[in-house]
MDAnalysis code that builds the backbone (N, CA, C; Angstrom):
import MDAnalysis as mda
import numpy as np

u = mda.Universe.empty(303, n_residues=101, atom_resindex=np.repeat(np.arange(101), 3), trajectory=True)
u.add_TopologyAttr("name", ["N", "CA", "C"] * 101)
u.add_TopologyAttr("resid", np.arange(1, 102))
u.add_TopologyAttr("resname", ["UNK", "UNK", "UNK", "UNK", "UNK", "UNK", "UNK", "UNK", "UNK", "UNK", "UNK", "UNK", "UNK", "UNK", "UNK", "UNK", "UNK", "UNK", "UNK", "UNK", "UNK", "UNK", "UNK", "UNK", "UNK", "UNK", "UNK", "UNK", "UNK", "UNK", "UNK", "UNK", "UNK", "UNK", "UNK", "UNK", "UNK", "UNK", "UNK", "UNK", "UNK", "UNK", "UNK", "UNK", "UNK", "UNK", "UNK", "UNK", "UNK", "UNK", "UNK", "UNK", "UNK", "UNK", "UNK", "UNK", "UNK", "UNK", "UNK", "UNK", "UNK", "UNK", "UNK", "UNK", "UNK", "UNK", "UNK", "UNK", "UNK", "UNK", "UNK", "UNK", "UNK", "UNK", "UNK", "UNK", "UNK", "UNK", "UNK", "UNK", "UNK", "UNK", "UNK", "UNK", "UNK", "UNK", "UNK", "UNK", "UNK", "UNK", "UNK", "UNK", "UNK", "UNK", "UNK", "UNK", "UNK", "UNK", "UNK", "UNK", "UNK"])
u.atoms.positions = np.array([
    [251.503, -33.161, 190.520],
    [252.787, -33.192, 191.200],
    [253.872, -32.452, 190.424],
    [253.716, -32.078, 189.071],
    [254.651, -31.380, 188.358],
    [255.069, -29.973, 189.255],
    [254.102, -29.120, 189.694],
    [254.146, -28.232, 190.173],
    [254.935, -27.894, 191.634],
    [254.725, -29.252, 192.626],
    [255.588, -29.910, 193.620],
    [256.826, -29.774, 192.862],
    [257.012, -30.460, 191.739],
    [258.798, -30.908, 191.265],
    [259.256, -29.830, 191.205],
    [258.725, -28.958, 190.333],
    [258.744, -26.989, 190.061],
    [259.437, -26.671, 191.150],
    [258.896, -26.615, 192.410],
    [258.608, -25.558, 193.270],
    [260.481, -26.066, 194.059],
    [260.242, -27.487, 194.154],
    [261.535, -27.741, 194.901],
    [262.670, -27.690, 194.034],
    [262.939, -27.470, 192.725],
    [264.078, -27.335, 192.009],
    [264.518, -26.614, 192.279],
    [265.849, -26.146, 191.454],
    [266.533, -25.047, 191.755],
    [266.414, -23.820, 191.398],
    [265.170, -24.269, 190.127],
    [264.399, -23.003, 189.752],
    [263.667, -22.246, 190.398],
    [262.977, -23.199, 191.141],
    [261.665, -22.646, 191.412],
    [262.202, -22.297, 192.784],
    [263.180, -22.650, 193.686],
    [263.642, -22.184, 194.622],
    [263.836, -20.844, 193.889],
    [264.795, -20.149, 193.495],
    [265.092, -18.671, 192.873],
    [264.005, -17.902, 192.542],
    [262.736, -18.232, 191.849],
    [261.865, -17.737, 191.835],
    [260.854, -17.414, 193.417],
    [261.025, -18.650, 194.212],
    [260.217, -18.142, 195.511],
    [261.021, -16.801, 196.320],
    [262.312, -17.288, 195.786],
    [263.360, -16.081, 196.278],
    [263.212, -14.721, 196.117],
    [263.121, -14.767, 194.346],
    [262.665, -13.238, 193.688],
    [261.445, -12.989, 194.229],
    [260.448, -13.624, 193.849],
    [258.801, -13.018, 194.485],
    [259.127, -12.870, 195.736],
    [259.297, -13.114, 196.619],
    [259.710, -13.158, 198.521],
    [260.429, -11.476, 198.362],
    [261.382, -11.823, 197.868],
    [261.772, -10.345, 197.681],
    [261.680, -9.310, 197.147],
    [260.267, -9.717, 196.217],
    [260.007, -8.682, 195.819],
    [258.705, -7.832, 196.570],
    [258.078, -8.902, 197.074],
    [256.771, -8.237, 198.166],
    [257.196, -7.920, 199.085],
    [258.705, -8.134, 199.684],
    [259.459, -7.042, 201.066],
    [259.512, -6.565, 200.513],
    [260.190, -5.969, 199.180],
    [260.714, -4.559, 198.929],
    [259.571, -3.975, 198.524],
    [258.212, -4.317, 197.841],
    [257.285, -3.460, 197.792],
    [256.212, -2.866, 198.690],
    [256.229, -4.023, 200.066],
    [255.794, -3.858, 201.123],
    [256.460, -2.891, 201.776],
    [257.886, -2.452, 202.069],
    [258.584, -1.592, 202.625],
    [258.270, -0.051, 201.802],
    [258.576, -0.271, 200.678],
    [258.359, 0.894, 200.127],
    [256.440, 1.673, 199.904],
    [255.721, 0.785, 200.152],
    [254.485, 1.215, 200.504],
    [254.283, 2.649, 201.368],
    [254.897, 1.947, 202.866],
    [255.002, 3.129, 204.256],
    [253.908, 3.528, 204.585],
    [252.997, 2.348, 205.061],
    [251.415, 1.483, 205.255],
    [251.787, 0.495, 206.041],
    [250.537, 0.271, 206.899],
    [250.096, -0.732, 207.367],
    [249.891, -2.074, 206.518],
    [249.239, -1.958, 205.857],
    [249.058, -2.786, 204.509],
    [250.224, -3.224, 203.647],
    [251.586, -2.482, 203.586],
    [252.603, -2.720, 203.402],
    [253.440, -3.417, 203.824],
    [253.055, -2.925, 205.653],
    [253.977, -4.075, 206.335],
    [253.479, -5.582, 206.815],
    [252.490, -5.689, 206.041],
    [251.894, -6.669, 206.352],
    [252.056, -7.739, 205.256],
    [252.556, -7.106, 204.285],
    [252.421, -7.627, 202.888],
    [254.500, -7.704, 203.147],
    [255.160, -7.228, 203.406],
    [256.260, -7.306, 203.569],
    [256.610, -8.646, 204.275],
    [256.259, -8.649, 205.310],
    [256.288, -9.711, 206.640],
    [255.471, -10.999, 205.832],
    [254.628, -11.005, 204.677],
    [254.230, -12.018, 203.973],
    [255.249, -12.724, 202.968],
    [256.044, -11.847, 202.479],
    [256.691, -11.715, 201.540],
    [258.198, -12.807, 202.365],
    [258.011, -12.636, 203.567],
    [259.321, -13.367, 204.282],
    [259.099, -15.159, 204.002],
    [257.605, -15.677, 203.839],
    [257.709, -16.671, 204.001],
    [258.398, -17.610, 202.610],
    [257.920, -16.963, 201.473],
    [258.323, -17.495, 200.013],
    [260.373, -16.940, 200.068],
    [260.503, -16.055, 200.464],
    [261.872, -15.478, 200.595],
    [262.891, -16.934, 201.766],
    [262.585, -17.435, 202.349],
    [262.582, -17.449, 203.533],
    [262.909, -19.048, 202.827],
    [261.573, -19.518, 202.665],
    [261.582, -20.966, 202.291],
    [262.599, -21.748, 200.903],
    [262.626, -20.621, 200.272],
    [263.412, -20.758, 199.415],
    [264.674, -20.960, 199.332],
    [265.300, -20.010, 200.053],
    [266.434, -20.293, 200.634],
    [266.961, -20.883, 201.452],
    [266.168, -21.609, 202.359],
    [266.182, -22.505, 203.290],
    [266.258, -23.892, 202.884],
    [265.413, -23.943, 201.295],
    [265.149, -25.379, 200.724],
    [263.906, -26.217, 201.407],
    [262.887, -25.546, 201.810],
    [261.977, -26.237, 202.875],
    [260.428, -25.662, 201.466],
    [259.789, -26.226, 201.704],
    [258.389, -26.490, 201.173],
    [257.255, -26.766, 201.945],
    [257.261, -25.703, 202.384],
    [256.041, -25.980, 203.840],
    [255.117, -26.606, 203.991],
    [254.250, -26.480, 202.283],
    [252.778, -27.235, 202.007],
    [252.884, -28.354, 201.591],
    [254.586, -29.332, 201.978],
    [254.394, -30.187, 201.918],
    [254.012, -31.376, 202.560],
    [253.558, -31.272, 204.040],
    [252.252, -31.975, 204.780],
    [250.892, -32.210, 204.029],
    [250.412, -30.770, 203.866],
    [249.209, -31.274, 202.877],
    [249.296, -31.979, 201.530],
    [250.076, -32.223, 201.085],
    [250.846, -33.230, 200.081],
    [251.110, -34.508, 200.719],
    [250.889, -34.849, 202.225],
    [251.818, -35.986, 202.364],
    [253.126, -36.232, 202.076],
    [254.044, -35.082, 201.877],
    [255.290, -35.028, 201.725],
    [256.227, -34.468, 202.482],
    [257.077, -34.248, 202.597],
    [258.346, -34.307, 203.444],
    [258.426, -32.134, 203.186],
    [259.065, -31.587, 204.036],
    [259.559, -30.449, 204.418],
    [260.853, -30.027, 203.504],
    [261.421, -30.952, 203.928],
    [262.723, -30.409, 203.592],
    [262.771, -30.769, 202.131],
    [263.848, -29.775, 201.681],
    [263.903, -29.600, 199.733],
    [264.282, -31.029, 199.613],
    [265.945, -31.262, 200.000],
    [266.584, -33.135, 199.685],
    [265.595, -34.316, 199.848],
    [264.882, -33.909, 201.013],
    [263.656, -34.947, 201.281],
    [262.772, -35.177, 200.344],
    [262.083, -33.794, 199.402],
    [261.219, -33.967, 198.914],
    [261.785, -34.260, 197.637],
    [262.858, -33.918, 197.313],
    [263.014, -34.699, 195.864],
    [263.347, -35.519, 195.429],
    [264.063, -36.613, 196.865],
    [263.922, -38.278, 196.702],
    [262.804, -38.530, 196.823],
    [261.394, -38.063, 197.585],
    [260.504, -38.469, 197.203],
    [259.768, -38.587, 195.856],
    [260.261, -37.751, 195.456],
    [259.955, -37.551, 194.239],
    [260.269, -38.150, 193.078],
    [261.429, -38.806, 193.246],
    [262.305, -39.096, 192.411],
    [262.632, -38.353, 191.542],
    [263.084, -37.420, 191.831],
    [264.100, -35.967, 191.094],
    [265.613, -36.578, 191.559],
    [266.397, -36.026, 190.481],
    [267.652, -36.109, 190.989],
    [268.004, -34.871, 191.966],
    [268.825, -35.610, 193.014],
    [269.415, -34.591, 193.596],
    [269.811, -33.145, 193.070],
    [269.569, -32.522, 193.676],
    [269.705, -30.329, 193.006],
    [271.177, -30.227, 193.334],
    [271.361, -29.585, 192.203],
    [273.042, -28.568, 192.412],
    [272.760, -27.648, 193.423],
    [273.529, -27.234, 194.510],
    [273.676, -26.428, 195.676],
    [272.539, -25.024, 194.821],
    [272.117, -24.022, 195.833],
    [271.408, -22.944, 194.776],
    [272.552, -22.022, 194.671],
    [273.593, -21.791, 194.953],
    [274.685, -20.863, 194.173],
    [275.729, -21.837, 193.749],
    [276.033, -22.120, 192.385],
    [276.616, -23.335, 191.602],
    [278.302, -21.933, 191.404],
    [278.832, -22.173, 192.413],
    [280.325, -21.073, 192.733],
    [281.326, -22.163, 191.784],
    [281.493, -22.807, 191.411],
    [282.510, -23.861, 191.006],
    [282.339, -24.088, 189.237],
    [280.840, -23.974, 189.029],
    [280.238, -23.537, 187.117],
    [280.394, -24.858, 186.901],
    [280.560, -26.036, 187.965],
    [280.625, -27.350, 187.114],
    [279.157, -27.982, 187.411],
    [277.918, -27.332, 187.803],
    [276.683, -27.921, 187.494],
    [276.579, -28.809, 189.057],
    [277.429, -28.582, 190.024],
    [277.329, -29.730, 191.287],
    [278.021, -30.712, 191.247],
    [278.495, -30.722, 190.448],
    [279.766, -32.166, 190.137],
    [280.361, -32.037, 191.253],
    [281.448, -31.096, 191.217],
    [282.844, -31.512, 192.372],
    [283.110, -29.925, 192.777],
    [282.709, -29.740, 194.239],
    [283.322, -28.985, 194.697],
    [284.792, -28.065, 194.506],
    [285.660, -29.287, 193.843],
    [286.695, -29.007, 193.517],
    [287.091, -28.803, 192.407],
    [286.353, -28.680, 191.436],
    [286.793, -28.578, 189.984],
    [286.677, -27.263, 189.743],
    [287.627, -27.213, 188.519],
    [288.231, -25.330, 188.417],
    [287.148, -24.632, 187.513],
    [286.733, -23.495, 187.237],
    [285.671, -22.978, 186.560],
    [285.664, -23.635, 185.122],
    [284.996, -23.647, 184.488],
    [284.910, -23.828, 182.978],
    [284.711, -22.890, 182.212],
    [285.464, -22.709, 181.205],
    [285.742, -21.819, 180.421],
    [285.536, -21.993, 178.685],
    [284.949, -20.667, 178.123],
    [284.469, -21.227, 177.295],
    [285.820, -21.043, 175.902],
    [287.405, -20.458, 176.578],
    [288.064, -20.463, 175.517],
    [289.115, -21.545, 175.697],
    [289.431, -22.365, 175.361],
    [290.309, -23.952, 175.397],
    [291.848, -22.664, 174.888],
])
């Protein structure tokens, strides 16, 4: 199940992101059949990632959605995947942090 916890973090979301995008862009740049096939593959890891969904988590007996699966999990709740605010998910409203006082 470590690999489950992996996959739904906020890490491993960014990483399904990068690989996803990286087999469109190498699938496109092919300019093959075999390319676009590998492109259009490349949508599902791109796709899921950013969505927060974990598809193979039926065959797990687990839940779809990212929030779902990591109360199942008992993970703490994930910081949003673009942390715009630098306070880690705390408060929407708190001002950037800075590293000169």
């Amino acid at each position: 199940m470590f690999m489950v916890g992996f996959i739904a973090s906020r890490t491993g979301r960014w990483v399904r992101i990068l690989a996803g995008t990286g087999l469109v862009l190498g699938g496109l740049g092919a300019h093959s059949p075999r390319g676009a096939v590998l492109a259009l593959a490349g949508l599902v890891p791109l796709l899921s990632g950013t969505l927060d969904l974990f598809l193979l988590g039926p065959l797990f007996g687990l839940p779809v959605r990212g929030a779902d699966l990591r109360r199942a999990l008992g993970q703490p709740e994930e910081a949003p995947l673009l942390d715009l605010a630098h306070d880690g998910g705390r408060s929407p409203y708190a001002p950037p942090s800075t590293l000169l006082h």
